[in-house]
MMTF fields as JSON, N, C-alpha, C and O atoms, coordinates in Angstrom:
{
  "mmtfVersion": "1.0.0",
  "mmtfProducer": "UNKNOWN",
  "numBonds": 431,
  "numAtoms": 432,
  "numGroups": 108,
  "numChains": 1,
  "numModels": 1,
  "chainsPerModel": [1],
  "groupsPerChain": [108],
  "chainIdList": ["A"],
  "bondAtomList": [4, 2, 8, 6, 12, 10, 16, 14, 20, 18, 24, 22, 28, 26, 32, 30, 36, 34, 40, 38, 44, 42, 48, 46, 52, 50, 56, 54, 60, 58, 64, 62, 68, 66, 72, 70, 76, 74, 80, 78, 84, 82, 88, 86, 92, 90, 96, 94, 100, 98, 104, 102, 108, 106, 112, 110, 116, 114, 120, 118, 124, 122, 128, 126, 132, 130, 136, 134, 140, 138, 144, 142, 148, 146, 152, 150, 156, 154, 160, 158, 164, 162, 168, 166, 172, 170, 176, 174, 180, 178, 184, 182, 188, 186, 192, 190, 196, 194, 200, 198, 204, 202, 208, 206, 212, 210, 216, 214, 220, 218, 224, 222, 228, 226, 232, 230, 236, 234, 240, 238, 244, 242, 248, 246, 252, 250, 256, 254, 260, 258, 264, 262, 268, 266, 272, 270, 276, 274, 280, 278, 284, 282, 288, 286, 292, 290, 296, 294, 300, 298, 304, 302, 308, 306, 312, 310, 316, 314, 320, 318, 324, 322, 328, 326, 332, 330, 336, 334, 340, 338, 344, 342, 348, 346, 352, 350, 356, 354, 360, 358, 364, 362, 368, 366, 372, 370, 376, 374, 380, 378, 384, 382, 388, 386, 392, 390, 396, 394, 400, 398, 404, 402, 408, 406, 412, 410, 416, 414, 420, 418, 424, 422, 428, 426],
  "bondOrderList": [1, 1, 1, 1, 1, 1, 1, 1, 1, 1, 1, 1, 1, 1, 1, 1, 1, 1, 1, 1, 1, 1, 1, 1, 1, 1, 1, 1, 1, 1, 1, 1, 1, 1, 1, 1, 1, 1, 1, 1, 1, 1, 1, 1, 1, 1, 1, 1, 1, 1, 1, 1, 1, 1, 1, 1, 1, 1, 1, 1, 1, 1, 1, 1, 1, 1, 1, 1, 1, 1, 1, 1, 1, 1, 1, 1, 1, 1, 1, 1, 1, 1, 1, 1, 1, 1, 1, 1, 1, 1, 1, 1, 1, 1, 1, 1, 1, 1, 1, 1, 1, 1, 1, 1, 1, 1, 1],
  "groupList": [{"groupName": "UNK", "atomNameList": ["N", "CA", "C", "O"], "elementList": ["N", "C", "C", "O"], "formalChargeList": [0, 0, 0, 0], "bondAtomList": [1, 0, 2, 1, 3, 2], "bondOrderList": [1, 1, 2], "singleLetterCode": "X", "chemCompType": "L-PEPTIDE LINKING"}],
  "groupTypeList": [0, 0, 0, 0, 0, 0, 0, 0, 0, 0, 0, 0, 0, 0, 0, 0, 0, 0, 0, 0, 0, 0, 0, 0, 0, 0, 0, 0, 0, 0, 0, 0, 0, 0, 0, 0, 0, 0, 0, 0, 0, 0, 0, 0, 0, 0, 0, 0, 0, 0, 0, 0, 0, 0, 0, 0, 0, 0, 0, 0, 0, 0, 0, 0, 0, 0, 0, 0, 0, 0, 0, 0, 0, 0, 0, 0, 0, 0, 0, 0, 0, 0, 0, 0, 0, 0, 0, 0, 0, 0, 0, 0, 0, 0, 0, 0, 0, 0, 0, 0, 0, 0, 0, 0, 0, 0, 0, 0],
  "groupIdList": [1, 2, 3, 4, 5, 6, 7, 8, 9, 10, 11, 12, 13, 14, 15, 16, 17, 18, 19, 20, 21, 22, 23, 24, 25, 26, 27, 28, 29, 30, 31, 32, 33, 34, 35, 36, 37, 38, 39, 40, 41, 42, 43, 44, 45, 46, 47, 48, 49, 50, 51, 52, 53, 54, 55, 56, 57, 58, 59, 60, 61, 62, 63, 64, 65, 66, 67, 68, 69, 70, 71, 72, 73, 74, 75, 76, 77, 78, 79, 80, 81, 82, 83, 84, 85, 86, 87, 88, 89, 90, 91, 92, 93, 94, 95, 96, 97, 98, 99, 100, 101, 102, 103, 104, 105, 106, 107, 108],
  "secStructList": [7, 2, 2, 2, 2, 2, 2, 2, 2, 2, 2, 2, 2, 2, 2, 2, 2, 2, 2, 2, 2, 2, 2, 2, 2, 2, 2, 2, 2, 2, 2, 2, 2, 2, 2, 2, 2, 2, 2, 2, 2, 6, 6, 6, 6, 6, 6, 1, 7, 1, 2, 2, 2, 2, 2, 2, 2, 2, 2, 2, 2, 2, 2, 2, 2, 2, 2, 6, 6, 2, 2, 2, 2, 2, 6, 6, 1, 1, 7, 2, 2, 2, 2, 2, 2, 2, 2, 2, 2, 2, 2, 2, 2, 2, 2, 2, 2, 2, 2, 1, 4, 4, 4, 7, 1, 1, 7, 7],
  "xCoordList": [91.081, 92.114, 91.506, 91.793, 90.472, 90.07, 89.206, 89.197, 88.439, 87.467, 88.897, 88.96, 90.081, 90.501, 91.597, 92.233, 91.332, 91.921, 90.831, 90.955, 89.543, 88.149, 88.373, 87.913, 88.65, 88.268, 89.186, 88.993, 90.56, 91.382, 90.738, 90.379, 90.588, 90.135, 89.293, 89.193, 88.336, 86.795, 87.706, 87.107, 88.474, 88.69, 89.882, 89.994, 90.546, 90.995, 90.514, 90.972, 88.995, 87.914, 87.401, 86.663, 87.48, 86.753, 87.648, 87.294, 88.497, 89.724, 89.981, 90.534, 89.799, 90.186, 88.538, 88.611, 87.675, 86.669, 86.517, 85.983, 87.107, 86.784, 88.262, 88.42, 89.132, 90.055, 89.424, 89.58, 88.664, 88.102, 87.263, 87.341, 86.527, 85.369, 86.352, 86.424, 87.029, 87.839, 88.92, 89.419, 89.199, 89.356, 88.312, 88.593, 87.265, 86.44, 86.031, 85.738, 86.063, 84.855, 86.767, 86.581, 87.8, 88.899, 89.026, 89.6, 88.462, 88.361, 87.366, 87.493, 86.234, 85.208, 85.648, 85.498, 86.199, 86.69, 87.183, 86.867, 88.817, 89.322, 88.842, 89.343, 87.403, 86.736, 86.069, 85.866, 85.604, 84.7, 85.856, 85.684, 86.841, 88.047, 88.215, 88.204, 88.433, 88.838, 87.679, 87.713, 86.508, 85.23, 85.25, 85.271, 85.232, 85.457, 86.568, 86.455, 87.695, 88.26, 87.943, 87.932, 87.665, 87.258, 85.89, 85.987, 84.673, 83.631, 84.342, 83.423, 85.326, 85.941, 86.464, 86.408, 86.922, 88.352, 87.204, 87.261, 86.375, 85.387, 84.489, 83.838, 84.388, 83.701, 84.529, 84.108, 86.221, 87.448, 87.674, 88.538, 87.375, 87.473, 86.609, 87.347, 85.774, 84.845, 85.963, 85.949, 86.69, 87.603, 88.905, 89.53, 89.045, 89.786, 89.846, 88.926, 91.139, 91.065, 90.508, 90.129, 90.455, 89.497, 90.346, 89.839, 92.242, 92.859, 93.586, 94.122, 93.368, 93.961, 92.574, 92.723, 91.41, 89.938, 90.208, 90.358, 90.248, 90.407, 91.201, 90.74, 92.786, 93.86, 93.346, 93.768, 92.732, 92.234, 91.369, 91.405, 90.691, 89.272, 90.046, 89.659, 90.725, 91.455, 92.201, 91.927, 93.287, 93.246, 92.14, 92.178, 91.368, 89.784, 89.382, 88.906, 89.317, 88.915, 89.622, 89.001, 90.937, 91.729, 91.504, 91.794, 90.983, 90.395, 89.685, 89.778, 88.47, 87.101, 87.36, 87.203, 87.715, 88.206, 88.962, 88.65, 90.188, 90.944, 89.885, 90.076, 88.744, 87.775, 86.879, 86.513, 86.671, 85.649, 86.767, 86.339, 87.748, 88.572, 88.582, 88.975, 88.378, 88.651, 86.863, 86.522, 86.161, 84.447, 84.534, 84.231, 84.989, 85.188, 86.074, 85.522, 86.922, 87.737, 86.799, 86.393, 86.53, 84.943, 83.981, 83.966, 83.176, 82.536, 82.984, 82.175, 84.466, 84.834, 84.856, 84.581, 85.123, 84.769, 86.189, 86.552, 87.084, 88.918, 89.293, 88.796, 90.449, 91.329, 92.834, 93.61, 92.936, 93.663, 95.132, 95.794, 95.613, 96.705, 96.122, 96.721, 95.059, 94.409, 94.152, 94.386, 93.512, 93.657, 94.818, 94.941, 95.778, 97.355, 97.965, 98.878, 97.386, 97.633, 96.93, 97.387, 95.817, 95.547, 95.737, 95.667, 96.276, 96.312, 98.204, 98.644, 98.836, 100.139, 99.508, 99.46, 99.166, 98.458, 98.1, 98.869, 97.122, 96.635, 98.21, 98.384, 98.829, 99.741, 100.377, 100.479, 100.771, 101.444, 101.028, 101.591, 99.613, 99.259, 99.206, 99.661, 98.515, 98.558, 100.287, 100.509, 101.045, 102.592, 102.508, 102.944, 101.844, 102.383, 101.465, 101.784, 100.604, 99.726, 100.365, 100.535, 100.631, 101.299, 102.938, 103.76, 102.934, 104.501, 104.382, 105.161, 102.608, 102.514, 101.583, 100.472, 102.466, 102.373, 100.663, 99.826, 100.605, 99.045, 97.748, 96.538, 98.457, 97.519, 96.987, 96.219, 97.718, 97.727, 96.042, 95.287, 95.709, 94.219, 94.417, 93.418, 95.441, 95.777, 97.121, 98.198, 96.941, 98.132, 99.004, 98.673, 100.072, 101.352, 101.792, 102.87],
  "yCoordList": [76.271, 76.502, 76.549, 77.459, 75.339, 75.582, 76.924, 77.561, 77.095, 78.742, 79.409, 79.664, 79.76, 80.835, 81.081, 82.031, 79.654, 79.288, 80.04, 80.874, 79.375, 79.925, 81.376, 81.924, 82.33, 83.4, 84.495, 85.65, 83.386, 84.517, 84.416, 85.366, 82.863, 82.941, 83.739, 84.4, 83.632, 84.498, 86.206, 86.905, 86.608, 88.072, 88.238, 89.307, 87.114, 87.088, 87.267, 88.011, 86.457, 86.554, 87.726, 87.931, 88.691, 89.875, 90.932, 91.815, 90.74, 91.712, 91.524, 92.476, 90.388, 90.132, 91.389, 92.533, 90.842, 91.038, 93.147, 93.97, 93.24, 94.367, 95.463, 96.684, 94.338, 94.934, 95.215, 96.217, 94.012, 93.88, 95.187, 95.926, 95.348, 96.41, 97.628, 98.069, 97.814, 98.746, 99.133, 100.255, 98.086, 97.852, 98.231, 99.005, 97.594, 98.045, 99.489, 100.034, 100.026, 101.589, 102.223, 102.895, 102.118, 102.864, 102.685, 103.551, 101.472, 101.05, 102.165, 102.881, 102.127, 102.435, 104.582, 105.41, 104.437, 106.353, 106.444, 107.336, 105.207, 105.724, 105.574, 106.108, 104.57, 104.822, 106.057, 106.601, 106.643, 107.82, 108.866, 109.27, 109.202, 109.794, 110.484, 111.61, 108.571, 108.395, 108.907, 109.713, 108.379, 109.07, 110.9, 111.772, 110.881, 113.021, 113.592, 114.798, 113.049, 113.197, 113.312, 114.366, 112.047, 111.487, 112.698, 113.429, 112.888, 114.107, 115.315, 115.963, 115.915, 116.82, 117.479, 118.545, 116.174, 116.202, 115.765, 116.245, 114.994, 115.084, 116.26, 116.191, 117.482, 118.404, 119.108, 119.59, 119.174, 119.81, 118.932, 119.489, 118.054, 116.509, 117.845, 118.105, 118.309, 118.716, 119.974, 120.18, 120.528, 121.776, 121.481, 122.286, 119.974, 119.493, 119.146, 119.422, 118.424, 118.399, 116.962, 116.478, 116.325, 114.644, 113.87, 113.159, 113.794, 113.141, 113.008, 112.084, 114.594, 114.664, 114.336, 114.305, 114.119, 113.774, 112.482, 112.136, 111.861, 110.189, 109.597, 108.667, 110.328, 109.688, 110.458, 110.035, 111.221, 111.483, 110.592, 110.063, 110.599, 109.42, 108.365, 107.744, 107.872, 106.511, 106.353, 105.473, 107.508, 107.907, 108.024, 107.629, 108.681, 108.54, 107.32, 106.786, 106.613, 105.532, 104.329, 103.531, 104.473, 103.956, 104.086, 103.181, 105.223, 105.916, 105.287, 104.672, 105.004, 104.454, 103.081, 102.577, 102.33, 101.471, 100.453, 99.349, 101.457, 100.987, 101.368, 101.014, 102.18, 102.698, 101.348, 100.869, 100.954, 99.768, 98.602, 97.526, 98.507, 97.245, 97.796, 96.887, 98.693, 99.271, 98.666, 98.358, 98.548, 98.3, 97.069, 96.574, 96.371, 95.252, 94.455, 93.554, 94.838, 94.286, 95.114, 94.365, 96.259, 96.413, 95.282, 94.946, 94.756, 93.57, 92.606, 91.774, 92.078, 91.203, 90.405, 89.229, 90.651, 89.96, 89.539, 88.366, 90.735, 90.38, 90.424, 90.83, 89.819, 89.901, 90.927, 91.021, 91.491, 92.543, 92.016, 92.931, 90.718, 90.683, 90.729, 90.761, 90.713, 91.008, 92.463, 92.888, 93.251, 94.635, 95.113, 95.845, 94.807, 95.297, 95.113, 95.837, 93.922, 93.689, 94.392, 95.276, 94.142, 95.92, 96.69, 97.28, 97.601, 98.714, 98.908, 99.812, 97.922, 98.254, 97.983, 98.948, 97.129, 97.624, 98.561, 99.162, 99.174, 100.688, 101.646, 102.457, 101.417, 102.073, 102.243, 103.35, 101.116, 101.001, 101.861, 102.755, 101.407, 101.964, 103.321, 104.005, 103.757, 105.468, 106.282, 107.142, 105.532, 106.153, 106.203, 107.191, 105.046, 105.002, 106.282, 107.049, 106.272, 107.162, 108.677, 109.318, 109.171, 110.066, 110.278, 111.192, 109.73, 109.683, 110.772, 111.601, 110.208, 110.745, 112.428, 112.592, 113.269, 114.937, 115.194, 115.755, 114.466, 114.934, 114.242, 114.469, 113.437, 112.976, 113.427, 112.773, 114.786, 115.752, 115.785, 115.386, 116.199, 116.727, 118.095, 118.776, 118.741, 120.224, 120.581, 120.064, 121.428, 122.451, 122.265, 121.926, 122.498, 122.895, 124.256, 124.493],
  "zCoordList": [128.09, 127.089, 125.696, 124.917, 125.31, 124.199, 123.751, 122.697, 125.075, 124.571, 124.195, 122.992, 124.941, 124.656, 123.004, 122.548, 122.551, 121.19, 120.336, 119.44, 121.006, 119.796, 120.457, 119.455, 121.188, 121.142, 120.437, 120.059, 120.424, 119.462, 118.183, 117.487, 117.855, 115.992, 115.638, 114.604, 117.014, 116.804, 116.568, 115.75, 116.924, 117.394, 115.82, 115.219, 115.468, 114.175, 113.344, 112.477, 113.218, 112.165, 112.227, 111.263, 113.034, 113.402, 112.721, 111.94, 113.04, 112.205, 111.226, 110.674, 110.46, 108.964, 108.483, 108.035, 108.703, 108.281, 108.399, 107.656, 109.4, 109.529, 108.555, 108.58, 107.775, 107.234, 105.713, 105.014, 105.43, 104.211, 104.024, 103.042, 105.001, 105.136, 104.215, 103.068, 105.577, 105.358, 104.139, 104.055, 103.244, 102.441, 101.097, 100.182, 101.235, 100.292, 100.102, 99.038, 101.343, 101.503, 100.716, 99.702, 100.958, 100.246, 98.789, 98.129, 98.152, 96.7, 96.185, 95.191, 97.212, 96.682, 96.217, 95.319, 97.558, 97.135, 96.393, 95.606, 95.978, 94.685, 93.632, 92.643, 93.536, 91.976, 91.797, 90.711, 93.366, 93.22, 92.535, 91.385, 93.189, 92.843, 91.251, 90.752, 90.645, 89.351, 88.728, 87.798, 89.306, 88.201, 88.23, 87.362, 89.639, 89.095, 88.56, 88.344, 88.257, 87.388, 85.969, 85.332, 85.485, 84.214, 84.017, 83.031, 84.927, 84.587, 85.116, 85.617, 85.272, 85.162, 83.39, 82.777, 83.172, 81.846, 80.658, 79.526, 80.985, 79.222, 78.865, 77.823, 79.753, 78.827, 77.883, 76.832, 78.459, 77.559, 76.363, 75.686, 75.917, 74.897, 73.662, 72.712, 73.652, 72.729, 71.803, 70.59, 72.66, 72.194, 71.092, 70.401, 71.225, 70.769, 69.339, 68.569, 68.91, 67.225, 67.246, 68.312, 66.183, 65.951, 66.641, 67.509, 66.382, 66.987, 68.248, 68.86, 68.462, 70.102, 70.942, 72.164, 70.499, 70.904, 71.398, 72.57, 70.441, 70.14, 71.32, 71.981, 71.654, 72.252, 73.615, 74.691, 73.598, 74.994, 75.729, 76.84, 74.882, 75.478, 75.454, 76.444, 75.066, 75.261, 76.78, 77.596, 76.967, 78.272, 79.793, 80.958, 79.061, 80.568, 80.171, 81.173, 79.285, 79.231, 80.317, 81.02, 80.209, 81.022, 82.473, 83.256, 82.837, 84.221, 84.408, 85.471, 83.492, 83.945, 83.984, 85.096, 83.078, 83.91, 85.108, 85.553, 85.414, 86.626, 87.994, 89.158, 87.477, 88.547, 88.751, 89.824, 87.675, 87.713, 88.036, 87.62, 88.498, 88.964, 90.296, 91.027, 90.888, 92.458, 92.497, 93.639, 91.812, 92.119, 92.348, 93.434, 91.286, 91.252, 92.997, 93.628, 93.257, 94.183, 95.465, 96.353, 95.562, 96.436, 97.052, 98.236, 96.016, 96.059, 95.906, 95.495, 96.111, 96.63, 95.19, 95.426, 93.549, 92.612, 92.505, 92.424, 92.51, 92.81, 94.135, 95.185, 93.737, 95.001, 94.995, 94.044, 96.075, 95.83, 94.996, 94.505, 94.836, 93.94, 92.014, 90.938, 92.327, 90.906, 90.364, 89.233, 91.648, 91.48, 91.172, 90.19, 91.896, 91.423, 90.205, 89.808, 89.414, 88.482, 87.791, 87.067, 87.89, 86.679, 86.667, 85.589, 88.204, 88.147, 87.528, 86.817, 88.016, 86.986, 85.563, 84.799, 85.259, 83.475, 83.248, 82.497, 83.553, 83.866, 83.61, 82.701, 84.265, 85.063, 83.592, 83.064, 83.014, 81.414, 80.635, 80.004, 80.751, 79.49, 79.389, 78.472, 80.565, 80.827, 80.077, 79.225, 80.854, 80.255, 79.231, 78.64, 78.481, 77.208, 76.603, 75.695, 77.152, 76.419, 76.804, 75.767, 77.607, 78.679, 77.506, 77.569, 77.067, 76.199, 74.88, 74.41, 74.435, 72.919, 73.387, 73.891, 73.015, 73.223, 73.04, 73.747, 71.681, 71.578, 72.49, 72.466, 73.178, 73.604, 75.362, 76.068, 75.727, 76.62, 76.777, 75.891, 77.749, 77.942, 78.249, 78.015, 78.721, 79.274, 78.635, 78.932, 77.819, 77.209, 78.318, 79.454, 77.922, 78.565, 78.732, 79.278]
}
């Protein structure tokens, strides 16, 4: 009876572990994601006026970082209720930025 207690935990521990994995290698795509985005959208930054420049990069900036919180929760530095929490911050701030016209990266 007792092996078959240790063999679920063992087969529990096996699945947690293999969720994490799995977990991480999906963090890891959406930073890859967010980064070809972000080197997509900064060679168009140069065409721009000083201030629609400015509020742009503030925007990819925002990218590159919610990318580096998917790295972060990758290697296990967060925990996914921490990731979420930035990424609704993220999430804020983008709108807010997303609100002000000039701060478009692509004409309308």
């Amino acid at each position: 009876m007792l092996t078959g207690e240790v063999e679920a935990t063992m087969r529990e521990i096996v699945t947690r572990m293999g969720m994490r994995r799995w977990r991480a290698r999906r963090a890891l795509r959406s930073a890859r994601l967010l980064d070809e985005v972000v080197d997509t959208q900064l060679p168009l930054l140069a065409a721009f006026s000083e201030e629609r420049r400015r509020r742009s990069a503030d925007y990819l900036a925002e990218l590159v970082k919610l990318a580096q919180d998917y790295r972060y929760f990758a290697n296990g530095w967060i925990d996914a209720k921490e990731l979420d929490r930035r990424g609704q911050v993220a999430i804020t701030q983008l709108s807010r930025l997303r609100e002000d016209p000039t701060a478009r990266l692509i004409n309308d």
